[in-house]
Every structure is written in C-alpha cells, then in structure tokens.
Residue frames relative to the residue before (quaternion, step in Angstrom):
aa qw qx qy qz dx dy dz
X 1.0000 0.0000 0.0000 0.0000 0.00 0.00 0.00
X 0.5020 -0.7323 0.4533 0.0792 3.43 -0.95 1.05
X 0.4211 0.8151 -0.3964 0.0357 3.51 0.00 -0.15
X 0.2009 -0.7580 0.6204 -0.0155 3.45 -0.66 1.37
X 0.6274 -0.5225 0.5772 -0.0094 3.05 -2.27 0.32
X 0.2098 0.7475 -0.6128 0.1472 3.79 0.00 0.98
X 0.1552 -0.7084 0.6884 0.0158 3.32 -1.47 1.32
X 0.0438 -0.7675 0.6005 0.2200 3.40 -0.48 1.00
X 0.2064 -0.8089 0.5295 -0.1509 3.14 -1.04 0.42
X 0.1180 0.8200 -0.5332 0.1711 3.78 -0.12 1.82
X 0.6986 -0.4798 0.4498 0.2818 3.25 -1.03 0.91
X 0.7521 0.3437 -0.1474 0.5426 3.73 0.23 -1.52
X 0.2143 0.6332 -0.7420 0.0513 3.32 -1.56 0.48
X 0.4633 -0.7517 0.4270 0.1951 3.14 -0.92 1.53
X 0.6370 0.5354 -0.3010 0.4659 4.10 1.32 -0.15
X 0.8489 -0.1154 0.1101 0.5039 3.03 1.25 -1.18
X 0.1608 -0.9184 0.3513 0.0853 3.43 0.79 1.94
X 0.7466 0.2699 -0.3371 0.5061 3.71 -1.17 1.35
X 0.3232 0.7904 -0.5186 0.0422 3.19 1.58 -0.60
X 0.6160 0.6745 -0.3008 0.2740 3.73 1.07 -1.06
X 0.6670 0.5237 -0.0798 0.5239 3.07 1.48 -1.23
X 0.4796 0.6452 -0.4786 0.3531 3.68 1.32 -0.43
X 0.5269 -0.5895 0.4933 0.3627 3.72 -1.39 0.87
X 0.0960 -0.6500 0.7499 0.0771 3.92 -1.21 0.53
X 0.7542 -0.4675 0.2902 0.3585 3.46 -0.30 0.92
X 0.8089 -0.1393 -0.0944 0.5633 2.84 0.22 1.99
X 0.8135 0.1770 -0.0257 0.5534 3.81 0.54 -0.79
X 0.6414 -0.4923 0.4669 0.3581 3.71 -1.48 0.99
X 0.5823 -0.3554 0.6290 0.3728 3.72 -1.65 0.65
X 0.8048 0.4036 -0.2263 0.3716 3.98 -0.21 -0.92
X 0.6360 0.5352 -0.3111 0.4607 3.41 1.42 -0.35
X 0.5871 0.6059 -0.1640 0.5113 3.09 1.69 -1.50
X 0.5936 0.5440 -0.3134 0.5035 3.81 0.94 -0.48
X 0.7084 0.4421 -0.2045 0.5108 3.19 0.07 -1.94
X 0.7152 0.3147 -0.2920 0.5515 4.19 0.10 -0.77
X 0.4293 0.5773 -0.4688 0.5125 4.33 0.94 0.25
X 0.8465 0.3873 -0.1521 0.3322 3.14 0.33 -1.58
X 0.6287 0.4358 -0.3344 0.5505 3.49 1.48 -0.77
X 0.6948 0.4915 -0.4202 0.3148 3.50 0.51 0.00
X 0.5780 0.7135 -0.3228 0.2294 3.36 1.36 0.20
X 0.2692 -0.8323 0.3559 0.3290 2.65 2.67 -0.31
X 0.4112 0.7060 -0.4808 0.3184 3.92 1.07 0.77
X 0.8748 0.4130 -0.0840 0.2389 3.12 1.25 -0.57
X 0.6067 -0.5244 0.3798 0.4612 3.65 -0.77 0.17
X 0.7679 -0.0583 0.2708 0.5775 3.42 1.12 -1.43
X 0.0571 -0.8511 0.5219 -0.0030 3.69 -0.95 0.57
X 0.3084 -0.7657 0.5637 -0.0295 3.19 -0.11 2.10
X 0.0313 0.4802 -0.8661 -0.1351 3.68 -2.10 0.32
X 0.0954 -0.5366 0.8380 0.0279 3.60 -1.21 1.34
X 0.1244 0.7132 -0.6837 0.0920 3.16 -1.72 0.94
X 0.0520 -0.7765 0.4818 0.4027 3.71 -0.83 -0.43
X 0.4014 0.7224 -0.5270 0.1981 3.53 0.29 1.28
X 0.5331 -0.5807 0.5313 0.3104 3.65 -0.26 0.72
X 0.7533 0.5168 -0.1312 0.3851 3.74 0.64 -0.98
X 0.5817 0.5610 -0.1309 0.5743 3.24 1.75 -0.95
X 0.5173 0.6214 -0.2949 0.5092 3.23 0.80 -1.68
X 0.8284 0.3987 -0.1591 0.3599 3.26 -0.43 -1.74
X 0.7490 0.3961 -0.2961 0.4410 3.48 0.42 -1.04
X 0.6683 0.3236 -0.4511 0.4952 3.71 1.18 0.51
X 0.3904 0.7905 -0.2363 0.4085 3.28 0.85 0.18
X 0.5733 0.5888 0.1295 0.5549 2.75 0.59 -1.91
X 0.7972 0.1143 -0.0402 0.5914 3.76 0.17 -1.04
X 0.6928 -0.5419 0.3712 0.2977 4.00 0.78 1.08
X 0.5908 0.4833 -0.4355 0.4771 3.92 1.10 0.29
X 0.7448 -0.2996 0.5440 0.2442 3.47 -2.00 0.40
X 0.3845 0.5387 -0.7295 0.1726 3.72 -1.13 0.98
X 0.2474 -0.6976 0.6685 0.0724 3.06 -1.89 0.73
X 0.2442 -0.8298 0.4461 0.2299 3.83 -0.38 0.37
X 0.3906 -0.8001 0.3799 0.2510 3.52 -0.75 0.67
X 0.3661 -0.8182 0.3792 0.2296 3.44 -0.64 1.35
X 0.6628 0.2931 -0.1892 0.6625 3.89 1.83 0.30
X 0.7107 -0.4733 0.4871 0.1835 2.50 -1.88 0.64
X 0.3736 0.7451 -0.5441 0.0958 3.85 -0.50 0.19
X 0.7595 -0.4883 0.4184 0.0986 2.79 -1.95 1.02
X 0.8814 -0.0089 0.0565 0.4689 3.60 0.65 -0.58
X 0.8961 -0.2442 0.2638 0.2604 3.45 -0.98 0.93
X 0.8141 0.2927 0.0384 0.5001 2.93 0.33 -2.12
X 0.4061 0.6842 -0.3394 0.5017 3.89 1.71 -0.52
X 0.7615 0.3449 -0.2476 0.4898 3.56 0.56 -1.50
X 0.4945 0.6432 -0.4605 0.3602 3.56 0.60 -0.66
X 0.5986 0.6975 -0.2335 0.3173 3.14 0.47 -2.06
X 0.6591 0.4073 -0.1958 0.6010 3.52 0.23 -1.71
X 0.8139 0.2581 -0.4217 0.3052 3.39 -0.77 -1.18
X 0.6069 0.6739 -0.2803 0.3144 4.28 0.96 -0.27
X 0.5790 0.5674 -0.4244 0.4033 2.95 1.52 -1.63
X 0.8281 0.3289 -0.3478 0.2919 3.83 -0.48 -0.40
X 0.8991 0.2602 -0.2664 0.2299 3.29 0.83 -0.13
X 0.6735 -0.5830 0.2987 0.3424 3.67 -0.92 0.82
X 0.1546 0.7443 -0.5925 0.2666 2.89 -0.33 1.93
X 0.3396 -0.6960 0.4917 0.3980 3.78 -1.09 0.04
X 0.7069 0.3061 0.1736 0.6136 3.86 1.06 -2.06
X 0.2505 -0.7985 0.5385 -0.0983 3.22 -0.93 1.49
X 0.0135 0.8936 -0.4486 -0.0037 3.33 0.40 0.62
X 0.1468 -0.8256 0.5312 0.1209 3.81 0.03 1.47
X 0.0979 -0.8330 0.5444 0.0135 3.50 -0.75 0.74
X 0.2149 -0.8342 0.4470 0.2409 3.42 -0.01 0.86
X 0.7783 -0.5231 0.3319 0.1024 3.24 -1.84 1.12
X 0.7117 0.3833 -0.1792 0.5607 3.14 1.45 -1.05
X 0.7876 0.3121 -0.3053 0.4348 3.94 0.90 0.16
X 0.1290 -0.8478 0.5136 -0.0279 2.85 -0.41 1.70
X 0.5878 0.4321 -0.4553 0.5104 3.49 1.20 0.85
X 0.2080 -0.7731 0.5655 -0.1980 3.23 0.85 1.76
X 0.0268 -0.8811 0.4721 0.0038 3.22 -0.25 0.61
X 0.4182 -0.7306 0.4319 0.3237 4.27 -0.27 1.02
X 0.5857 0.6106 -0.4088 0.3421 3.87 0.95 -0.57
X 0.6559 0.4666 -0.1608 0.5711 3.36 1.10 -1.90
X 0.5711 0.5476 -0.4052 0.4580 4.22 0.59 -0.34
X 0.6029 0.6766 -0.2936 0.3041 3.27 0.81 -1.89
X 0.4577 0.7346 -0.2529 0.4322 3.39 1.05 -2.57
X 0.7460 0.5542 -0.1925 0.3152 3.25 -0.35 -2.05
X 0.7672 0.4114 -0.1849 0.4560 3.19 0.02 -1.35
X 0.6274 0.5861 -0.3650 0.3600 3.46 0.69 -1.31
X 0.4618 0.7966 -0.2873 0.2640 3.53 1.23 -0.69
X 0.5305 0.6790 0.0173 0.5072 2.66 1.33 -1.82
X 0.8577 0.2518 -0.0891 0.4393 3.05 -0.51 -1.66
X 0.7479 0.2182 -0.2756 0.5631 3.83 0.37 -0.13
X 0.5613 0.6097 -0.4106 0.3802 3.86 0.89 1.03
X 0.1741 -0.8449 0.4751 0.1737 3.26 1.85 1.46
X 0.8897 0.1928 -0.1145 0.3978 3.64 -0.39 -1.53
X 0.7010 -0.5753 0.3562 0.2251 3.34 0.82 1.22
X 0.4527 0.6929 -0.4990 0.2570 3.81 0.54 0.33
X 0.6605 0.4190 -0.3541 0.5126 3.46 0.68 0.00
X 0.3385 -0.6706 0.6547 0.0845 3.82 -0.81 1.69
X 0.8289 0.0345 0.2384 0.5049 3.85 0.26 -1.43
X 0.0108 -0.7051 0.7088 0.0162 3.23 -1.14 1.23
X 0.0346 0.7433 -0.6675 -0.0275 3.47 -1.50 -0.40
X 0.5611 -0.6772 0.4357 0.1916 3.60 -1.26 0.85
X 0.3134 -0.6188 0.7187 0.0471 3.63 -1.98 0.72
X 0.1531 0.6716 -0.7209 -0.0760 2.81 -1.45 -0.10
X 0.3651 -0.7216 0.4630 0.3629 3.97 -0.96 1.02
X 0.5717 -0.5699 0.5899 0.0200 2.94 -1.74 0.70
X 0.3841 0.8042 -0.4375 -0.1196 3.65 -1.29 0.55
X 0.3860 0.5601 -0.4263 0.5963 3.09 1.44 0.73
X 0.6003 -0.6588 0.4446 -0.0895 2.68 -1.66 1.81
X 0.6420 0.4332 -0.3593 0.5207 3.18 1.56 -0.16
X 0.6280 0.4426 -0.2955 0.5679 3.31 1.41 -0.76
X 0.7125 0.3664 -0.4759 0.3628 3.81 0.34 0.06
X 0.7328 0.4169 -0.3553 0.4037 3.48 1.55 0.03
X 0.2786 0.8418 -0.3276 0.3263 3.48 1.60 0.33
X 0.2003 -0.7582 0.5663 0.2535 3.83 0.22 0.80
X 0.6804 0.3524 -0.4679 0.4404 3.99 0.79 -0.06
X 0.4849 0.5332 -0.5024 0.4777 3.56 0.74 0.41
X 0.2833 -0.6889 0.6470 0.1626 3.93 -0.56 1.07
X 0.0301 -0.5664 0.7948 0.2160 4.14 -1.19 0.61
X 0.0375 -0.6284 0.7546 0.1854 2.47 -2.69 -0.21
X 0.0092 0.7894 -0.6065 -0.0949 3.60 -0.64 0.49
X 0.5542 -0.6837 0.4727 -0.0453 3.06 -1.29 1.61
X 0.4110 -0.5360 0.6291 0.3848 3.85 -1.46 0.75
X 0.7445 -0.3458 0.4373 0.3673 3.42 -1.91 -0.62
X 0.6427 0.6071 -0.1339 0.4478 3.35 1.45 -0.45
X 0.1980 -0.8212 0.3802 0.3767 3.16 2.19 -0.53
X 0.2964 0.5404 -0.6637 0.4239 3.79 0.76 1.25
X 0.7354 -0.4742 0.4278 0.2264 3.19 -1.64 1.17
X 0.0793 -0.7875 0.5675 0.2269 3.94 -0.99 -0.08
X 0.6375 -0.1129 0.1412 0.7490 3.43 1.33 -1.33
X 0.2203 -0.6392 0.7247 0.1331 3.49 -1.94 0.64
X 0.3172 -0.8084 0.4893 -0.0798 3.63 -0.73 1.48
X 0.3213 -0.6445 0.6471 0.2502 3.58 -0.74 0.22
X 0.6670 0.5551 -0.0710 0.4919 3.37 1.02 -1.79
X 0.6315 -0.5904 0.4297 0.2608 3.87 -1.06 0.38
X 0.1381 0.8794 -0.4430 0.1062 3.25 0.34 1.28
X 0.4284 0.0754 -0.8626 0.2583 2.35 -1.27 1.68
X 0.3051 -0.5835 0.5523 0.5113 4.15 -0.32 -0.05
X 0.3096 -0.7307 0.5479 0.2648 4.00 -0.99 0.82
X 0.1124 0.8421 -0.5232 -0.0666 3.49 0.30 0.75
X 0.6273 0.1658 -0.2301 0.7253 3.47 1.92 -0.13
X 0.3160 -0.7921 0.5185 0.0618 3.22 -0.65 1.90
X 0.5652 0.6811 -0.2408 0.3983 3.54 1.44 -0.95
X 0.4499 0.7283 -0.3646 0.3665 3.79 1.65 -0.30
X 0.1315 -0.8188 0.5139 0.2193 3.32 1.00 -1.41
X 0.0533 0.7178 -0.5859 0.3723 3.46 1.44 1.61
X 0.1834 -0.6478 0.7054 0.2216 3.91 -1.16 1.00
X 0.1488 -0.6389 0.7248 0.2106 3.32 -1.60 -0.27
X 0.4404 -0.6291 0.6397 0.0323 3.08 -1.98 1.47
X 0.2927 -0.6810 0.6642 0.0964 3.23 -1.66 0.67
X 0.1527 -0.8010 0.5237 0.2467 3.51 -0.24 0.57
X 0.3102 -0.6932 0.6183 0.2024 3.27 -1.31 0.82
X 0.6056 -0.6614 0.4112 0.1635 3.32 -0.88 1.35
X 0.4276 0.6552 -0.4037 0.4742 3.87 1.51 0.29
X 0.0377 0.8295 -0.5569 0.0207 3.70 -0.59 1.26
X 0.1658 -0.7869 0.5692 0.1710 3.59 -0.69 0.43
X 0.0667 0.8588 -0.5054 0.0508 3.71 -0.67 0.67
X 0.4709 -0.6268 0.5485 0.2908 3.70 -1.14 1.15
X 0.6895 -0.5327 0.3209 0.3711 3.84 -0.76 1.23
X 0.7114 0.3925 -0.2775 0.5126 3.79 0.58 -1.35
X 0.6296 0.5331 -0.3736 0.4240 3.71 0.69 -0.63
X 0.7004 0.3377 -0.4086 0.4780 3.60 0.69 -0.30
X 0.6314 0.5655 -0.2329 0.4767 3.82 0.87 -0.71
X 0.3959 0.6394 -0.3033 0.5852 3.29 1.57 0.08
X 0.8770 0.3045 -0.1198 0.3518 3.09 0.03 -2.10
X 0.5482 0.6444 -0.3368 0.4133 3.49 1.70 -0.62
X 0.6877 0.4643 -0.3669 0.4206 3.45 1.27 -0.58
X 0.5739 0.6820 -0.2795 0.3570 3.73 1.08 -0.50
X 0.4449 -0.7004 0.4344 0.3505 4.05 -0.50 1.23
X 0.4736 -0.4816 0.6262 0.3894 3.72 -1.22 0.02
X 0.3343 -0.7527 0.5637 0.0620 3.51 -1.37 1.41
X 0.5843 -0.5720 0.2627 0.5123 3.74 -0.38 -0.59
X 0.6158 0.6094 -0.3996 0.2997 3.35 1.19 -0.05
X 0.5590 0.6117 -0.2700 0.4903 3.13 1.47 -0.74
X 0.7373 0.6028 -0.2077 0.2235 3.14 1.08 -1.30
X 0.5452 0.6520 0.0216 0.5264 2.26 2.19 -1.31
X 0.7233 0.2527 -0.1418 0.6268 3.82 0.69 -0.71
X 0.2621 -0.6658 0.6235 0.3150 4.01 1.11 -0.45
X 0.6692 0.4295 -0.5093 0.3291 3.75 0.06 0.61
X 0.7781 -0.4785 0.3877 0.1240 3.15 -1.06 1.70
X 0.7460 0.4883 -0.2167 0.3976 3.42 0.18 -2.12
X 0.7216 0.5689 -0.2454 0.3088 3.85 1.35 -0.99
X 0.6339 0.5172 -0.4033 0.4099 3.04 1.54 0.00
X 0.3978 0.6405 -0.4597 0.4692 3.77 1.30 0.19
X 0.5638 0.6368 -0.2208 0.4774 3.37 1.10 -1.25
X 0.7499 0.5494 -0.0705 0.3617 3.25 0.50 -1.59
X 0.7111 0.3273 -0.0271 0.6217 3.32 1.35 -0.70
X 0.6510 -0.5502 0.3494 0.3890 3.57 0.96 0.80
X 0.3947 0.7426 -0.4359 0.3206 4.20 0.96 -0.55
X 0.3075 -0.6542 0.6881 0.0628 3.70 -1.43 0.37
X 0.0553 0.7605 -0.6469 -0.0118 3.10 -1.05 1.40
X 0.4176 -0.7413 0.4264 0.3070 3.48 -0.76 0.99
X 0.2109 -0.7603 0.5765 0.2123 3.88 -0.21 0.28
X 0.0459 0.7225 -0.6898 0.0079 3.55 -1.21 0.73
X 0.2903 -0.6942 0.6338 0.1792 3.34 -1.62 1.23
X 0.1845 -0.7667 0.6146 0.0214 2.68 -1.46 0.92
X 0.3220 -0.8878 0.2391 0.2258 3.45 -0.46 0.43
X 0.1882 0.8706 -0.1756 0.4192 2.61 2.63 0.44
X 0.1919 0.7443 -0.6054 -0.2064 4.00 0.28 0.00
X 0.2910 -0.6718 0.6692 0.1270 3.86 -0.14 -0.60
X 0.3225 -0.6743 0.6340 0.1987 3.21 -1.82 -0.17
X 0.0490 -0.8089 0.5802 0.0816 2.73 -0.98 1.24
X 0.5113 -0.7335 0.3737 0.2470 3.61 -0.77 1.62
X 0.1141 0.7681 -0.6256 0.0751 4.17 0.52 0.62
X 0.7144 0.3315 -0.1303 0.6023 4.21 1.05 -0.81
X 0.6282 -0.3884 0.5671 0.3645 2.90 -2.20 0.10
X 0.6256 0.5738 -0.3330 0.4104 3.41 1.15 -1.22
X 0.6532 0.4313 -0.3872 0.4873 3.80 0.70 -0.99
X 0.7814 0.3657 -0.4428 0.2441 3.78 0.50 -0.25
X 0.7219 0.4454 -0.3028 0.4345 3.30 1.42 0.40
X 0.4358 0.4440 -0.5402 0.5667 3.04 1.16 1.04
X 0.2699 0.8876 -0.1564 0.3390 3.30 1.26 -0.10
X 0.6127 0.4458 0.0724 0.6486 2.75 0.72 -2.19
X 0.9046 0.2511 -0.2053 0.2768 2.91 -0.45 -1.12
X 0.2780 0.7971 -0.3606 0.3965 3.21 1.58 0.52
X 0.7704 0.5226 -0.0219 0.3646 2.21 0.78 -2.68
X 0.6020 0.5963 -0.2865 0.4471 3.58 1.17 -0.74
C-alpha cells in the first residue's frame, strides 16, 4: 500500500492573508508543516500542491517537494485531486498548511484505517479531538462534528452542534481537525462532484461527502494542536513553539 502526503496550500486567506508565509520562529508556518509531516516517517512521499509562485519556491528553496496547480479550485481537496490523478498511489493523506504541529500519533490513527479495512469499506476518514470550553464550542472557527455509534460523521457545523438545550444529558462535543485521509478513487470521485448548499453554505468542503450520501470515518485523537486561522493563533503559536 502506497501512501503519500499532500499539503495544499494558498497564498490568500480571507481571515488571515499570507498567513502561510507568516515567520514561526525563524521558519514560514508552511515550512514548519511540510518538515512536521516528513518527519513522521509515515510516508511514501510528501507533496505542498499550491498555486503560489511564492509557496512553491519557499519549499523548494529549503530542499522539500512542491507541485503547482494548473486550475483554479475551490477547495483543498480540488487541488489534491489534480496533483494525484497521474500518479501511482494507494492513500492520500491531506494535511493542512496552517498546522504545523502535525503530529505522527494522530497521522498514525489515520492510516491504521486503511490497513485493517480488508474489504475496503471506508472511502475517507479524518480526525476529532473532544472539546470543553464554551468559547471554543461556540467559535464559528472551531469546525464541530457529531458522529453515529459507528463513529461515521452525521453533520460538520460551524455553530455548536448538538444545540445543548438539555445540558444535564452529558453529550461531549468534537472539533474536527481539518486532516483527511482518502483511497485515490475516492478523492477523484469527490473532485468530480458540484458544490451543494451545505457546503456552500458553511464553506466546509467535508459537507459535500455528506451531501452526496458518502461516509466519513471519524477518529479521536487526543492531540489538539494549533491551528493558525488568526494573528492571535500565531502567537500563541510561538510561544508554543518555544
């Protein structure tokens, strides 16, 4: 079984623009990722597909793997798509750009999916992690997700989901970590499929699997990380990193 690494990875971000390019003690947020992920030693290979000239270069430049993107696209998983369709892979593993405390435990999880999924029923997994602060469960940049008994996805939320209208239940709530893992035809699949209104509507990607009848596997992790969405997230950041 193959399995490779893809960091997409865009200049623009409508919260926080260059965020990718912002210094993290001493090195770019995108450098600090892309050298996360190769150090986990999980992979065949570890791509940043992007279309920024600036990106490109600044992995480059520092001895890593980029691939530019010959279209325009709408999501994450869009750029992936393209940069795969040709090459001989089993497991995609999308890693996002903005968390460079990538972490080999919460990756590991992932894969395992895979590898003990003999008859192949799982298309797409991706990671949790629980949640209990109230500012983070009411944060629209915090992503929920709440899950069957089976830990397949039900809905991904900006908004607080379950609503707690009976707090006394003792219902947890998950953050999804923006880390997807996908079987090669499952992502080439999902690239071919229009955006619906839910997706369109929340801007999260993960809903159009949802949207189209699809199964995501959900794994907790226990990992939270940082994920750089603010100026504020890169200086708590730092001071992580330190």
């Amino acid at each position: 079984m193959k399995i490779i690494s893809m960091i997409p990875a865009r200049y623009a971000a409508s919260r926080f623009p260059a965020k990718l390019m912002q210094d993290l003690n001493g090195k770019s947020v995108i450098l600090r990722t892309y050298e996360a992920t190769v150090a986990t030693r999980l992979f065949d290979d570890v791509f940043v597909v992007t279309d920024s000239d600036i990106i490109f270069n600044e992995i480059v430049n520092n001895g890593g793997k980029a691939i530019m993107s010959l279209k325009e696209h709408n999501s994450g998983s869009d750029r992936i798509a393209e940069a795969v369709e040709n090459l001989d892979i089993d497991i995609v593993i999308n890693v996002q750009g903005d968390e460079p405390f990538t972490d080999k435990e919460s990756l590991s999880k992932l894969i395992e999916v895979f590898k003990t999924d003999d008859k192949k029923e799982v298309d797409l997994a991706s990671l949790m992690v629980h949640i209990k602060d109230k500012d983070e469960i009411n944060n629209p940049n915090t992503v929920k997700v709440v899950v069957d008994q089976s830990q397949f996805a039900l809905y991904f939320s900006r908004s607080p989901i379950p609503y707690p209208r009976d707090e006394n239940v003792g219902v947890k709530y998950y953050k999804h970590k923006g880390v997807y893992a996908f079987r090669k035809e499952a992502i080439l699949n999902f690239s071919k499929l229009p955006m619906q209104t839910l997706e369109a509507s929340e801007k999260l990607e993960q809903l159009r699997y949802l949207e189209y009848s699809k199964r995501i596997k959900m794994v907790e992790t226990d990992v939270q990380g940082i994920e750089i969405d603010t100026p504020e997230d890169l200086e708590r950041a730092k001071l992580a990193w330190k």
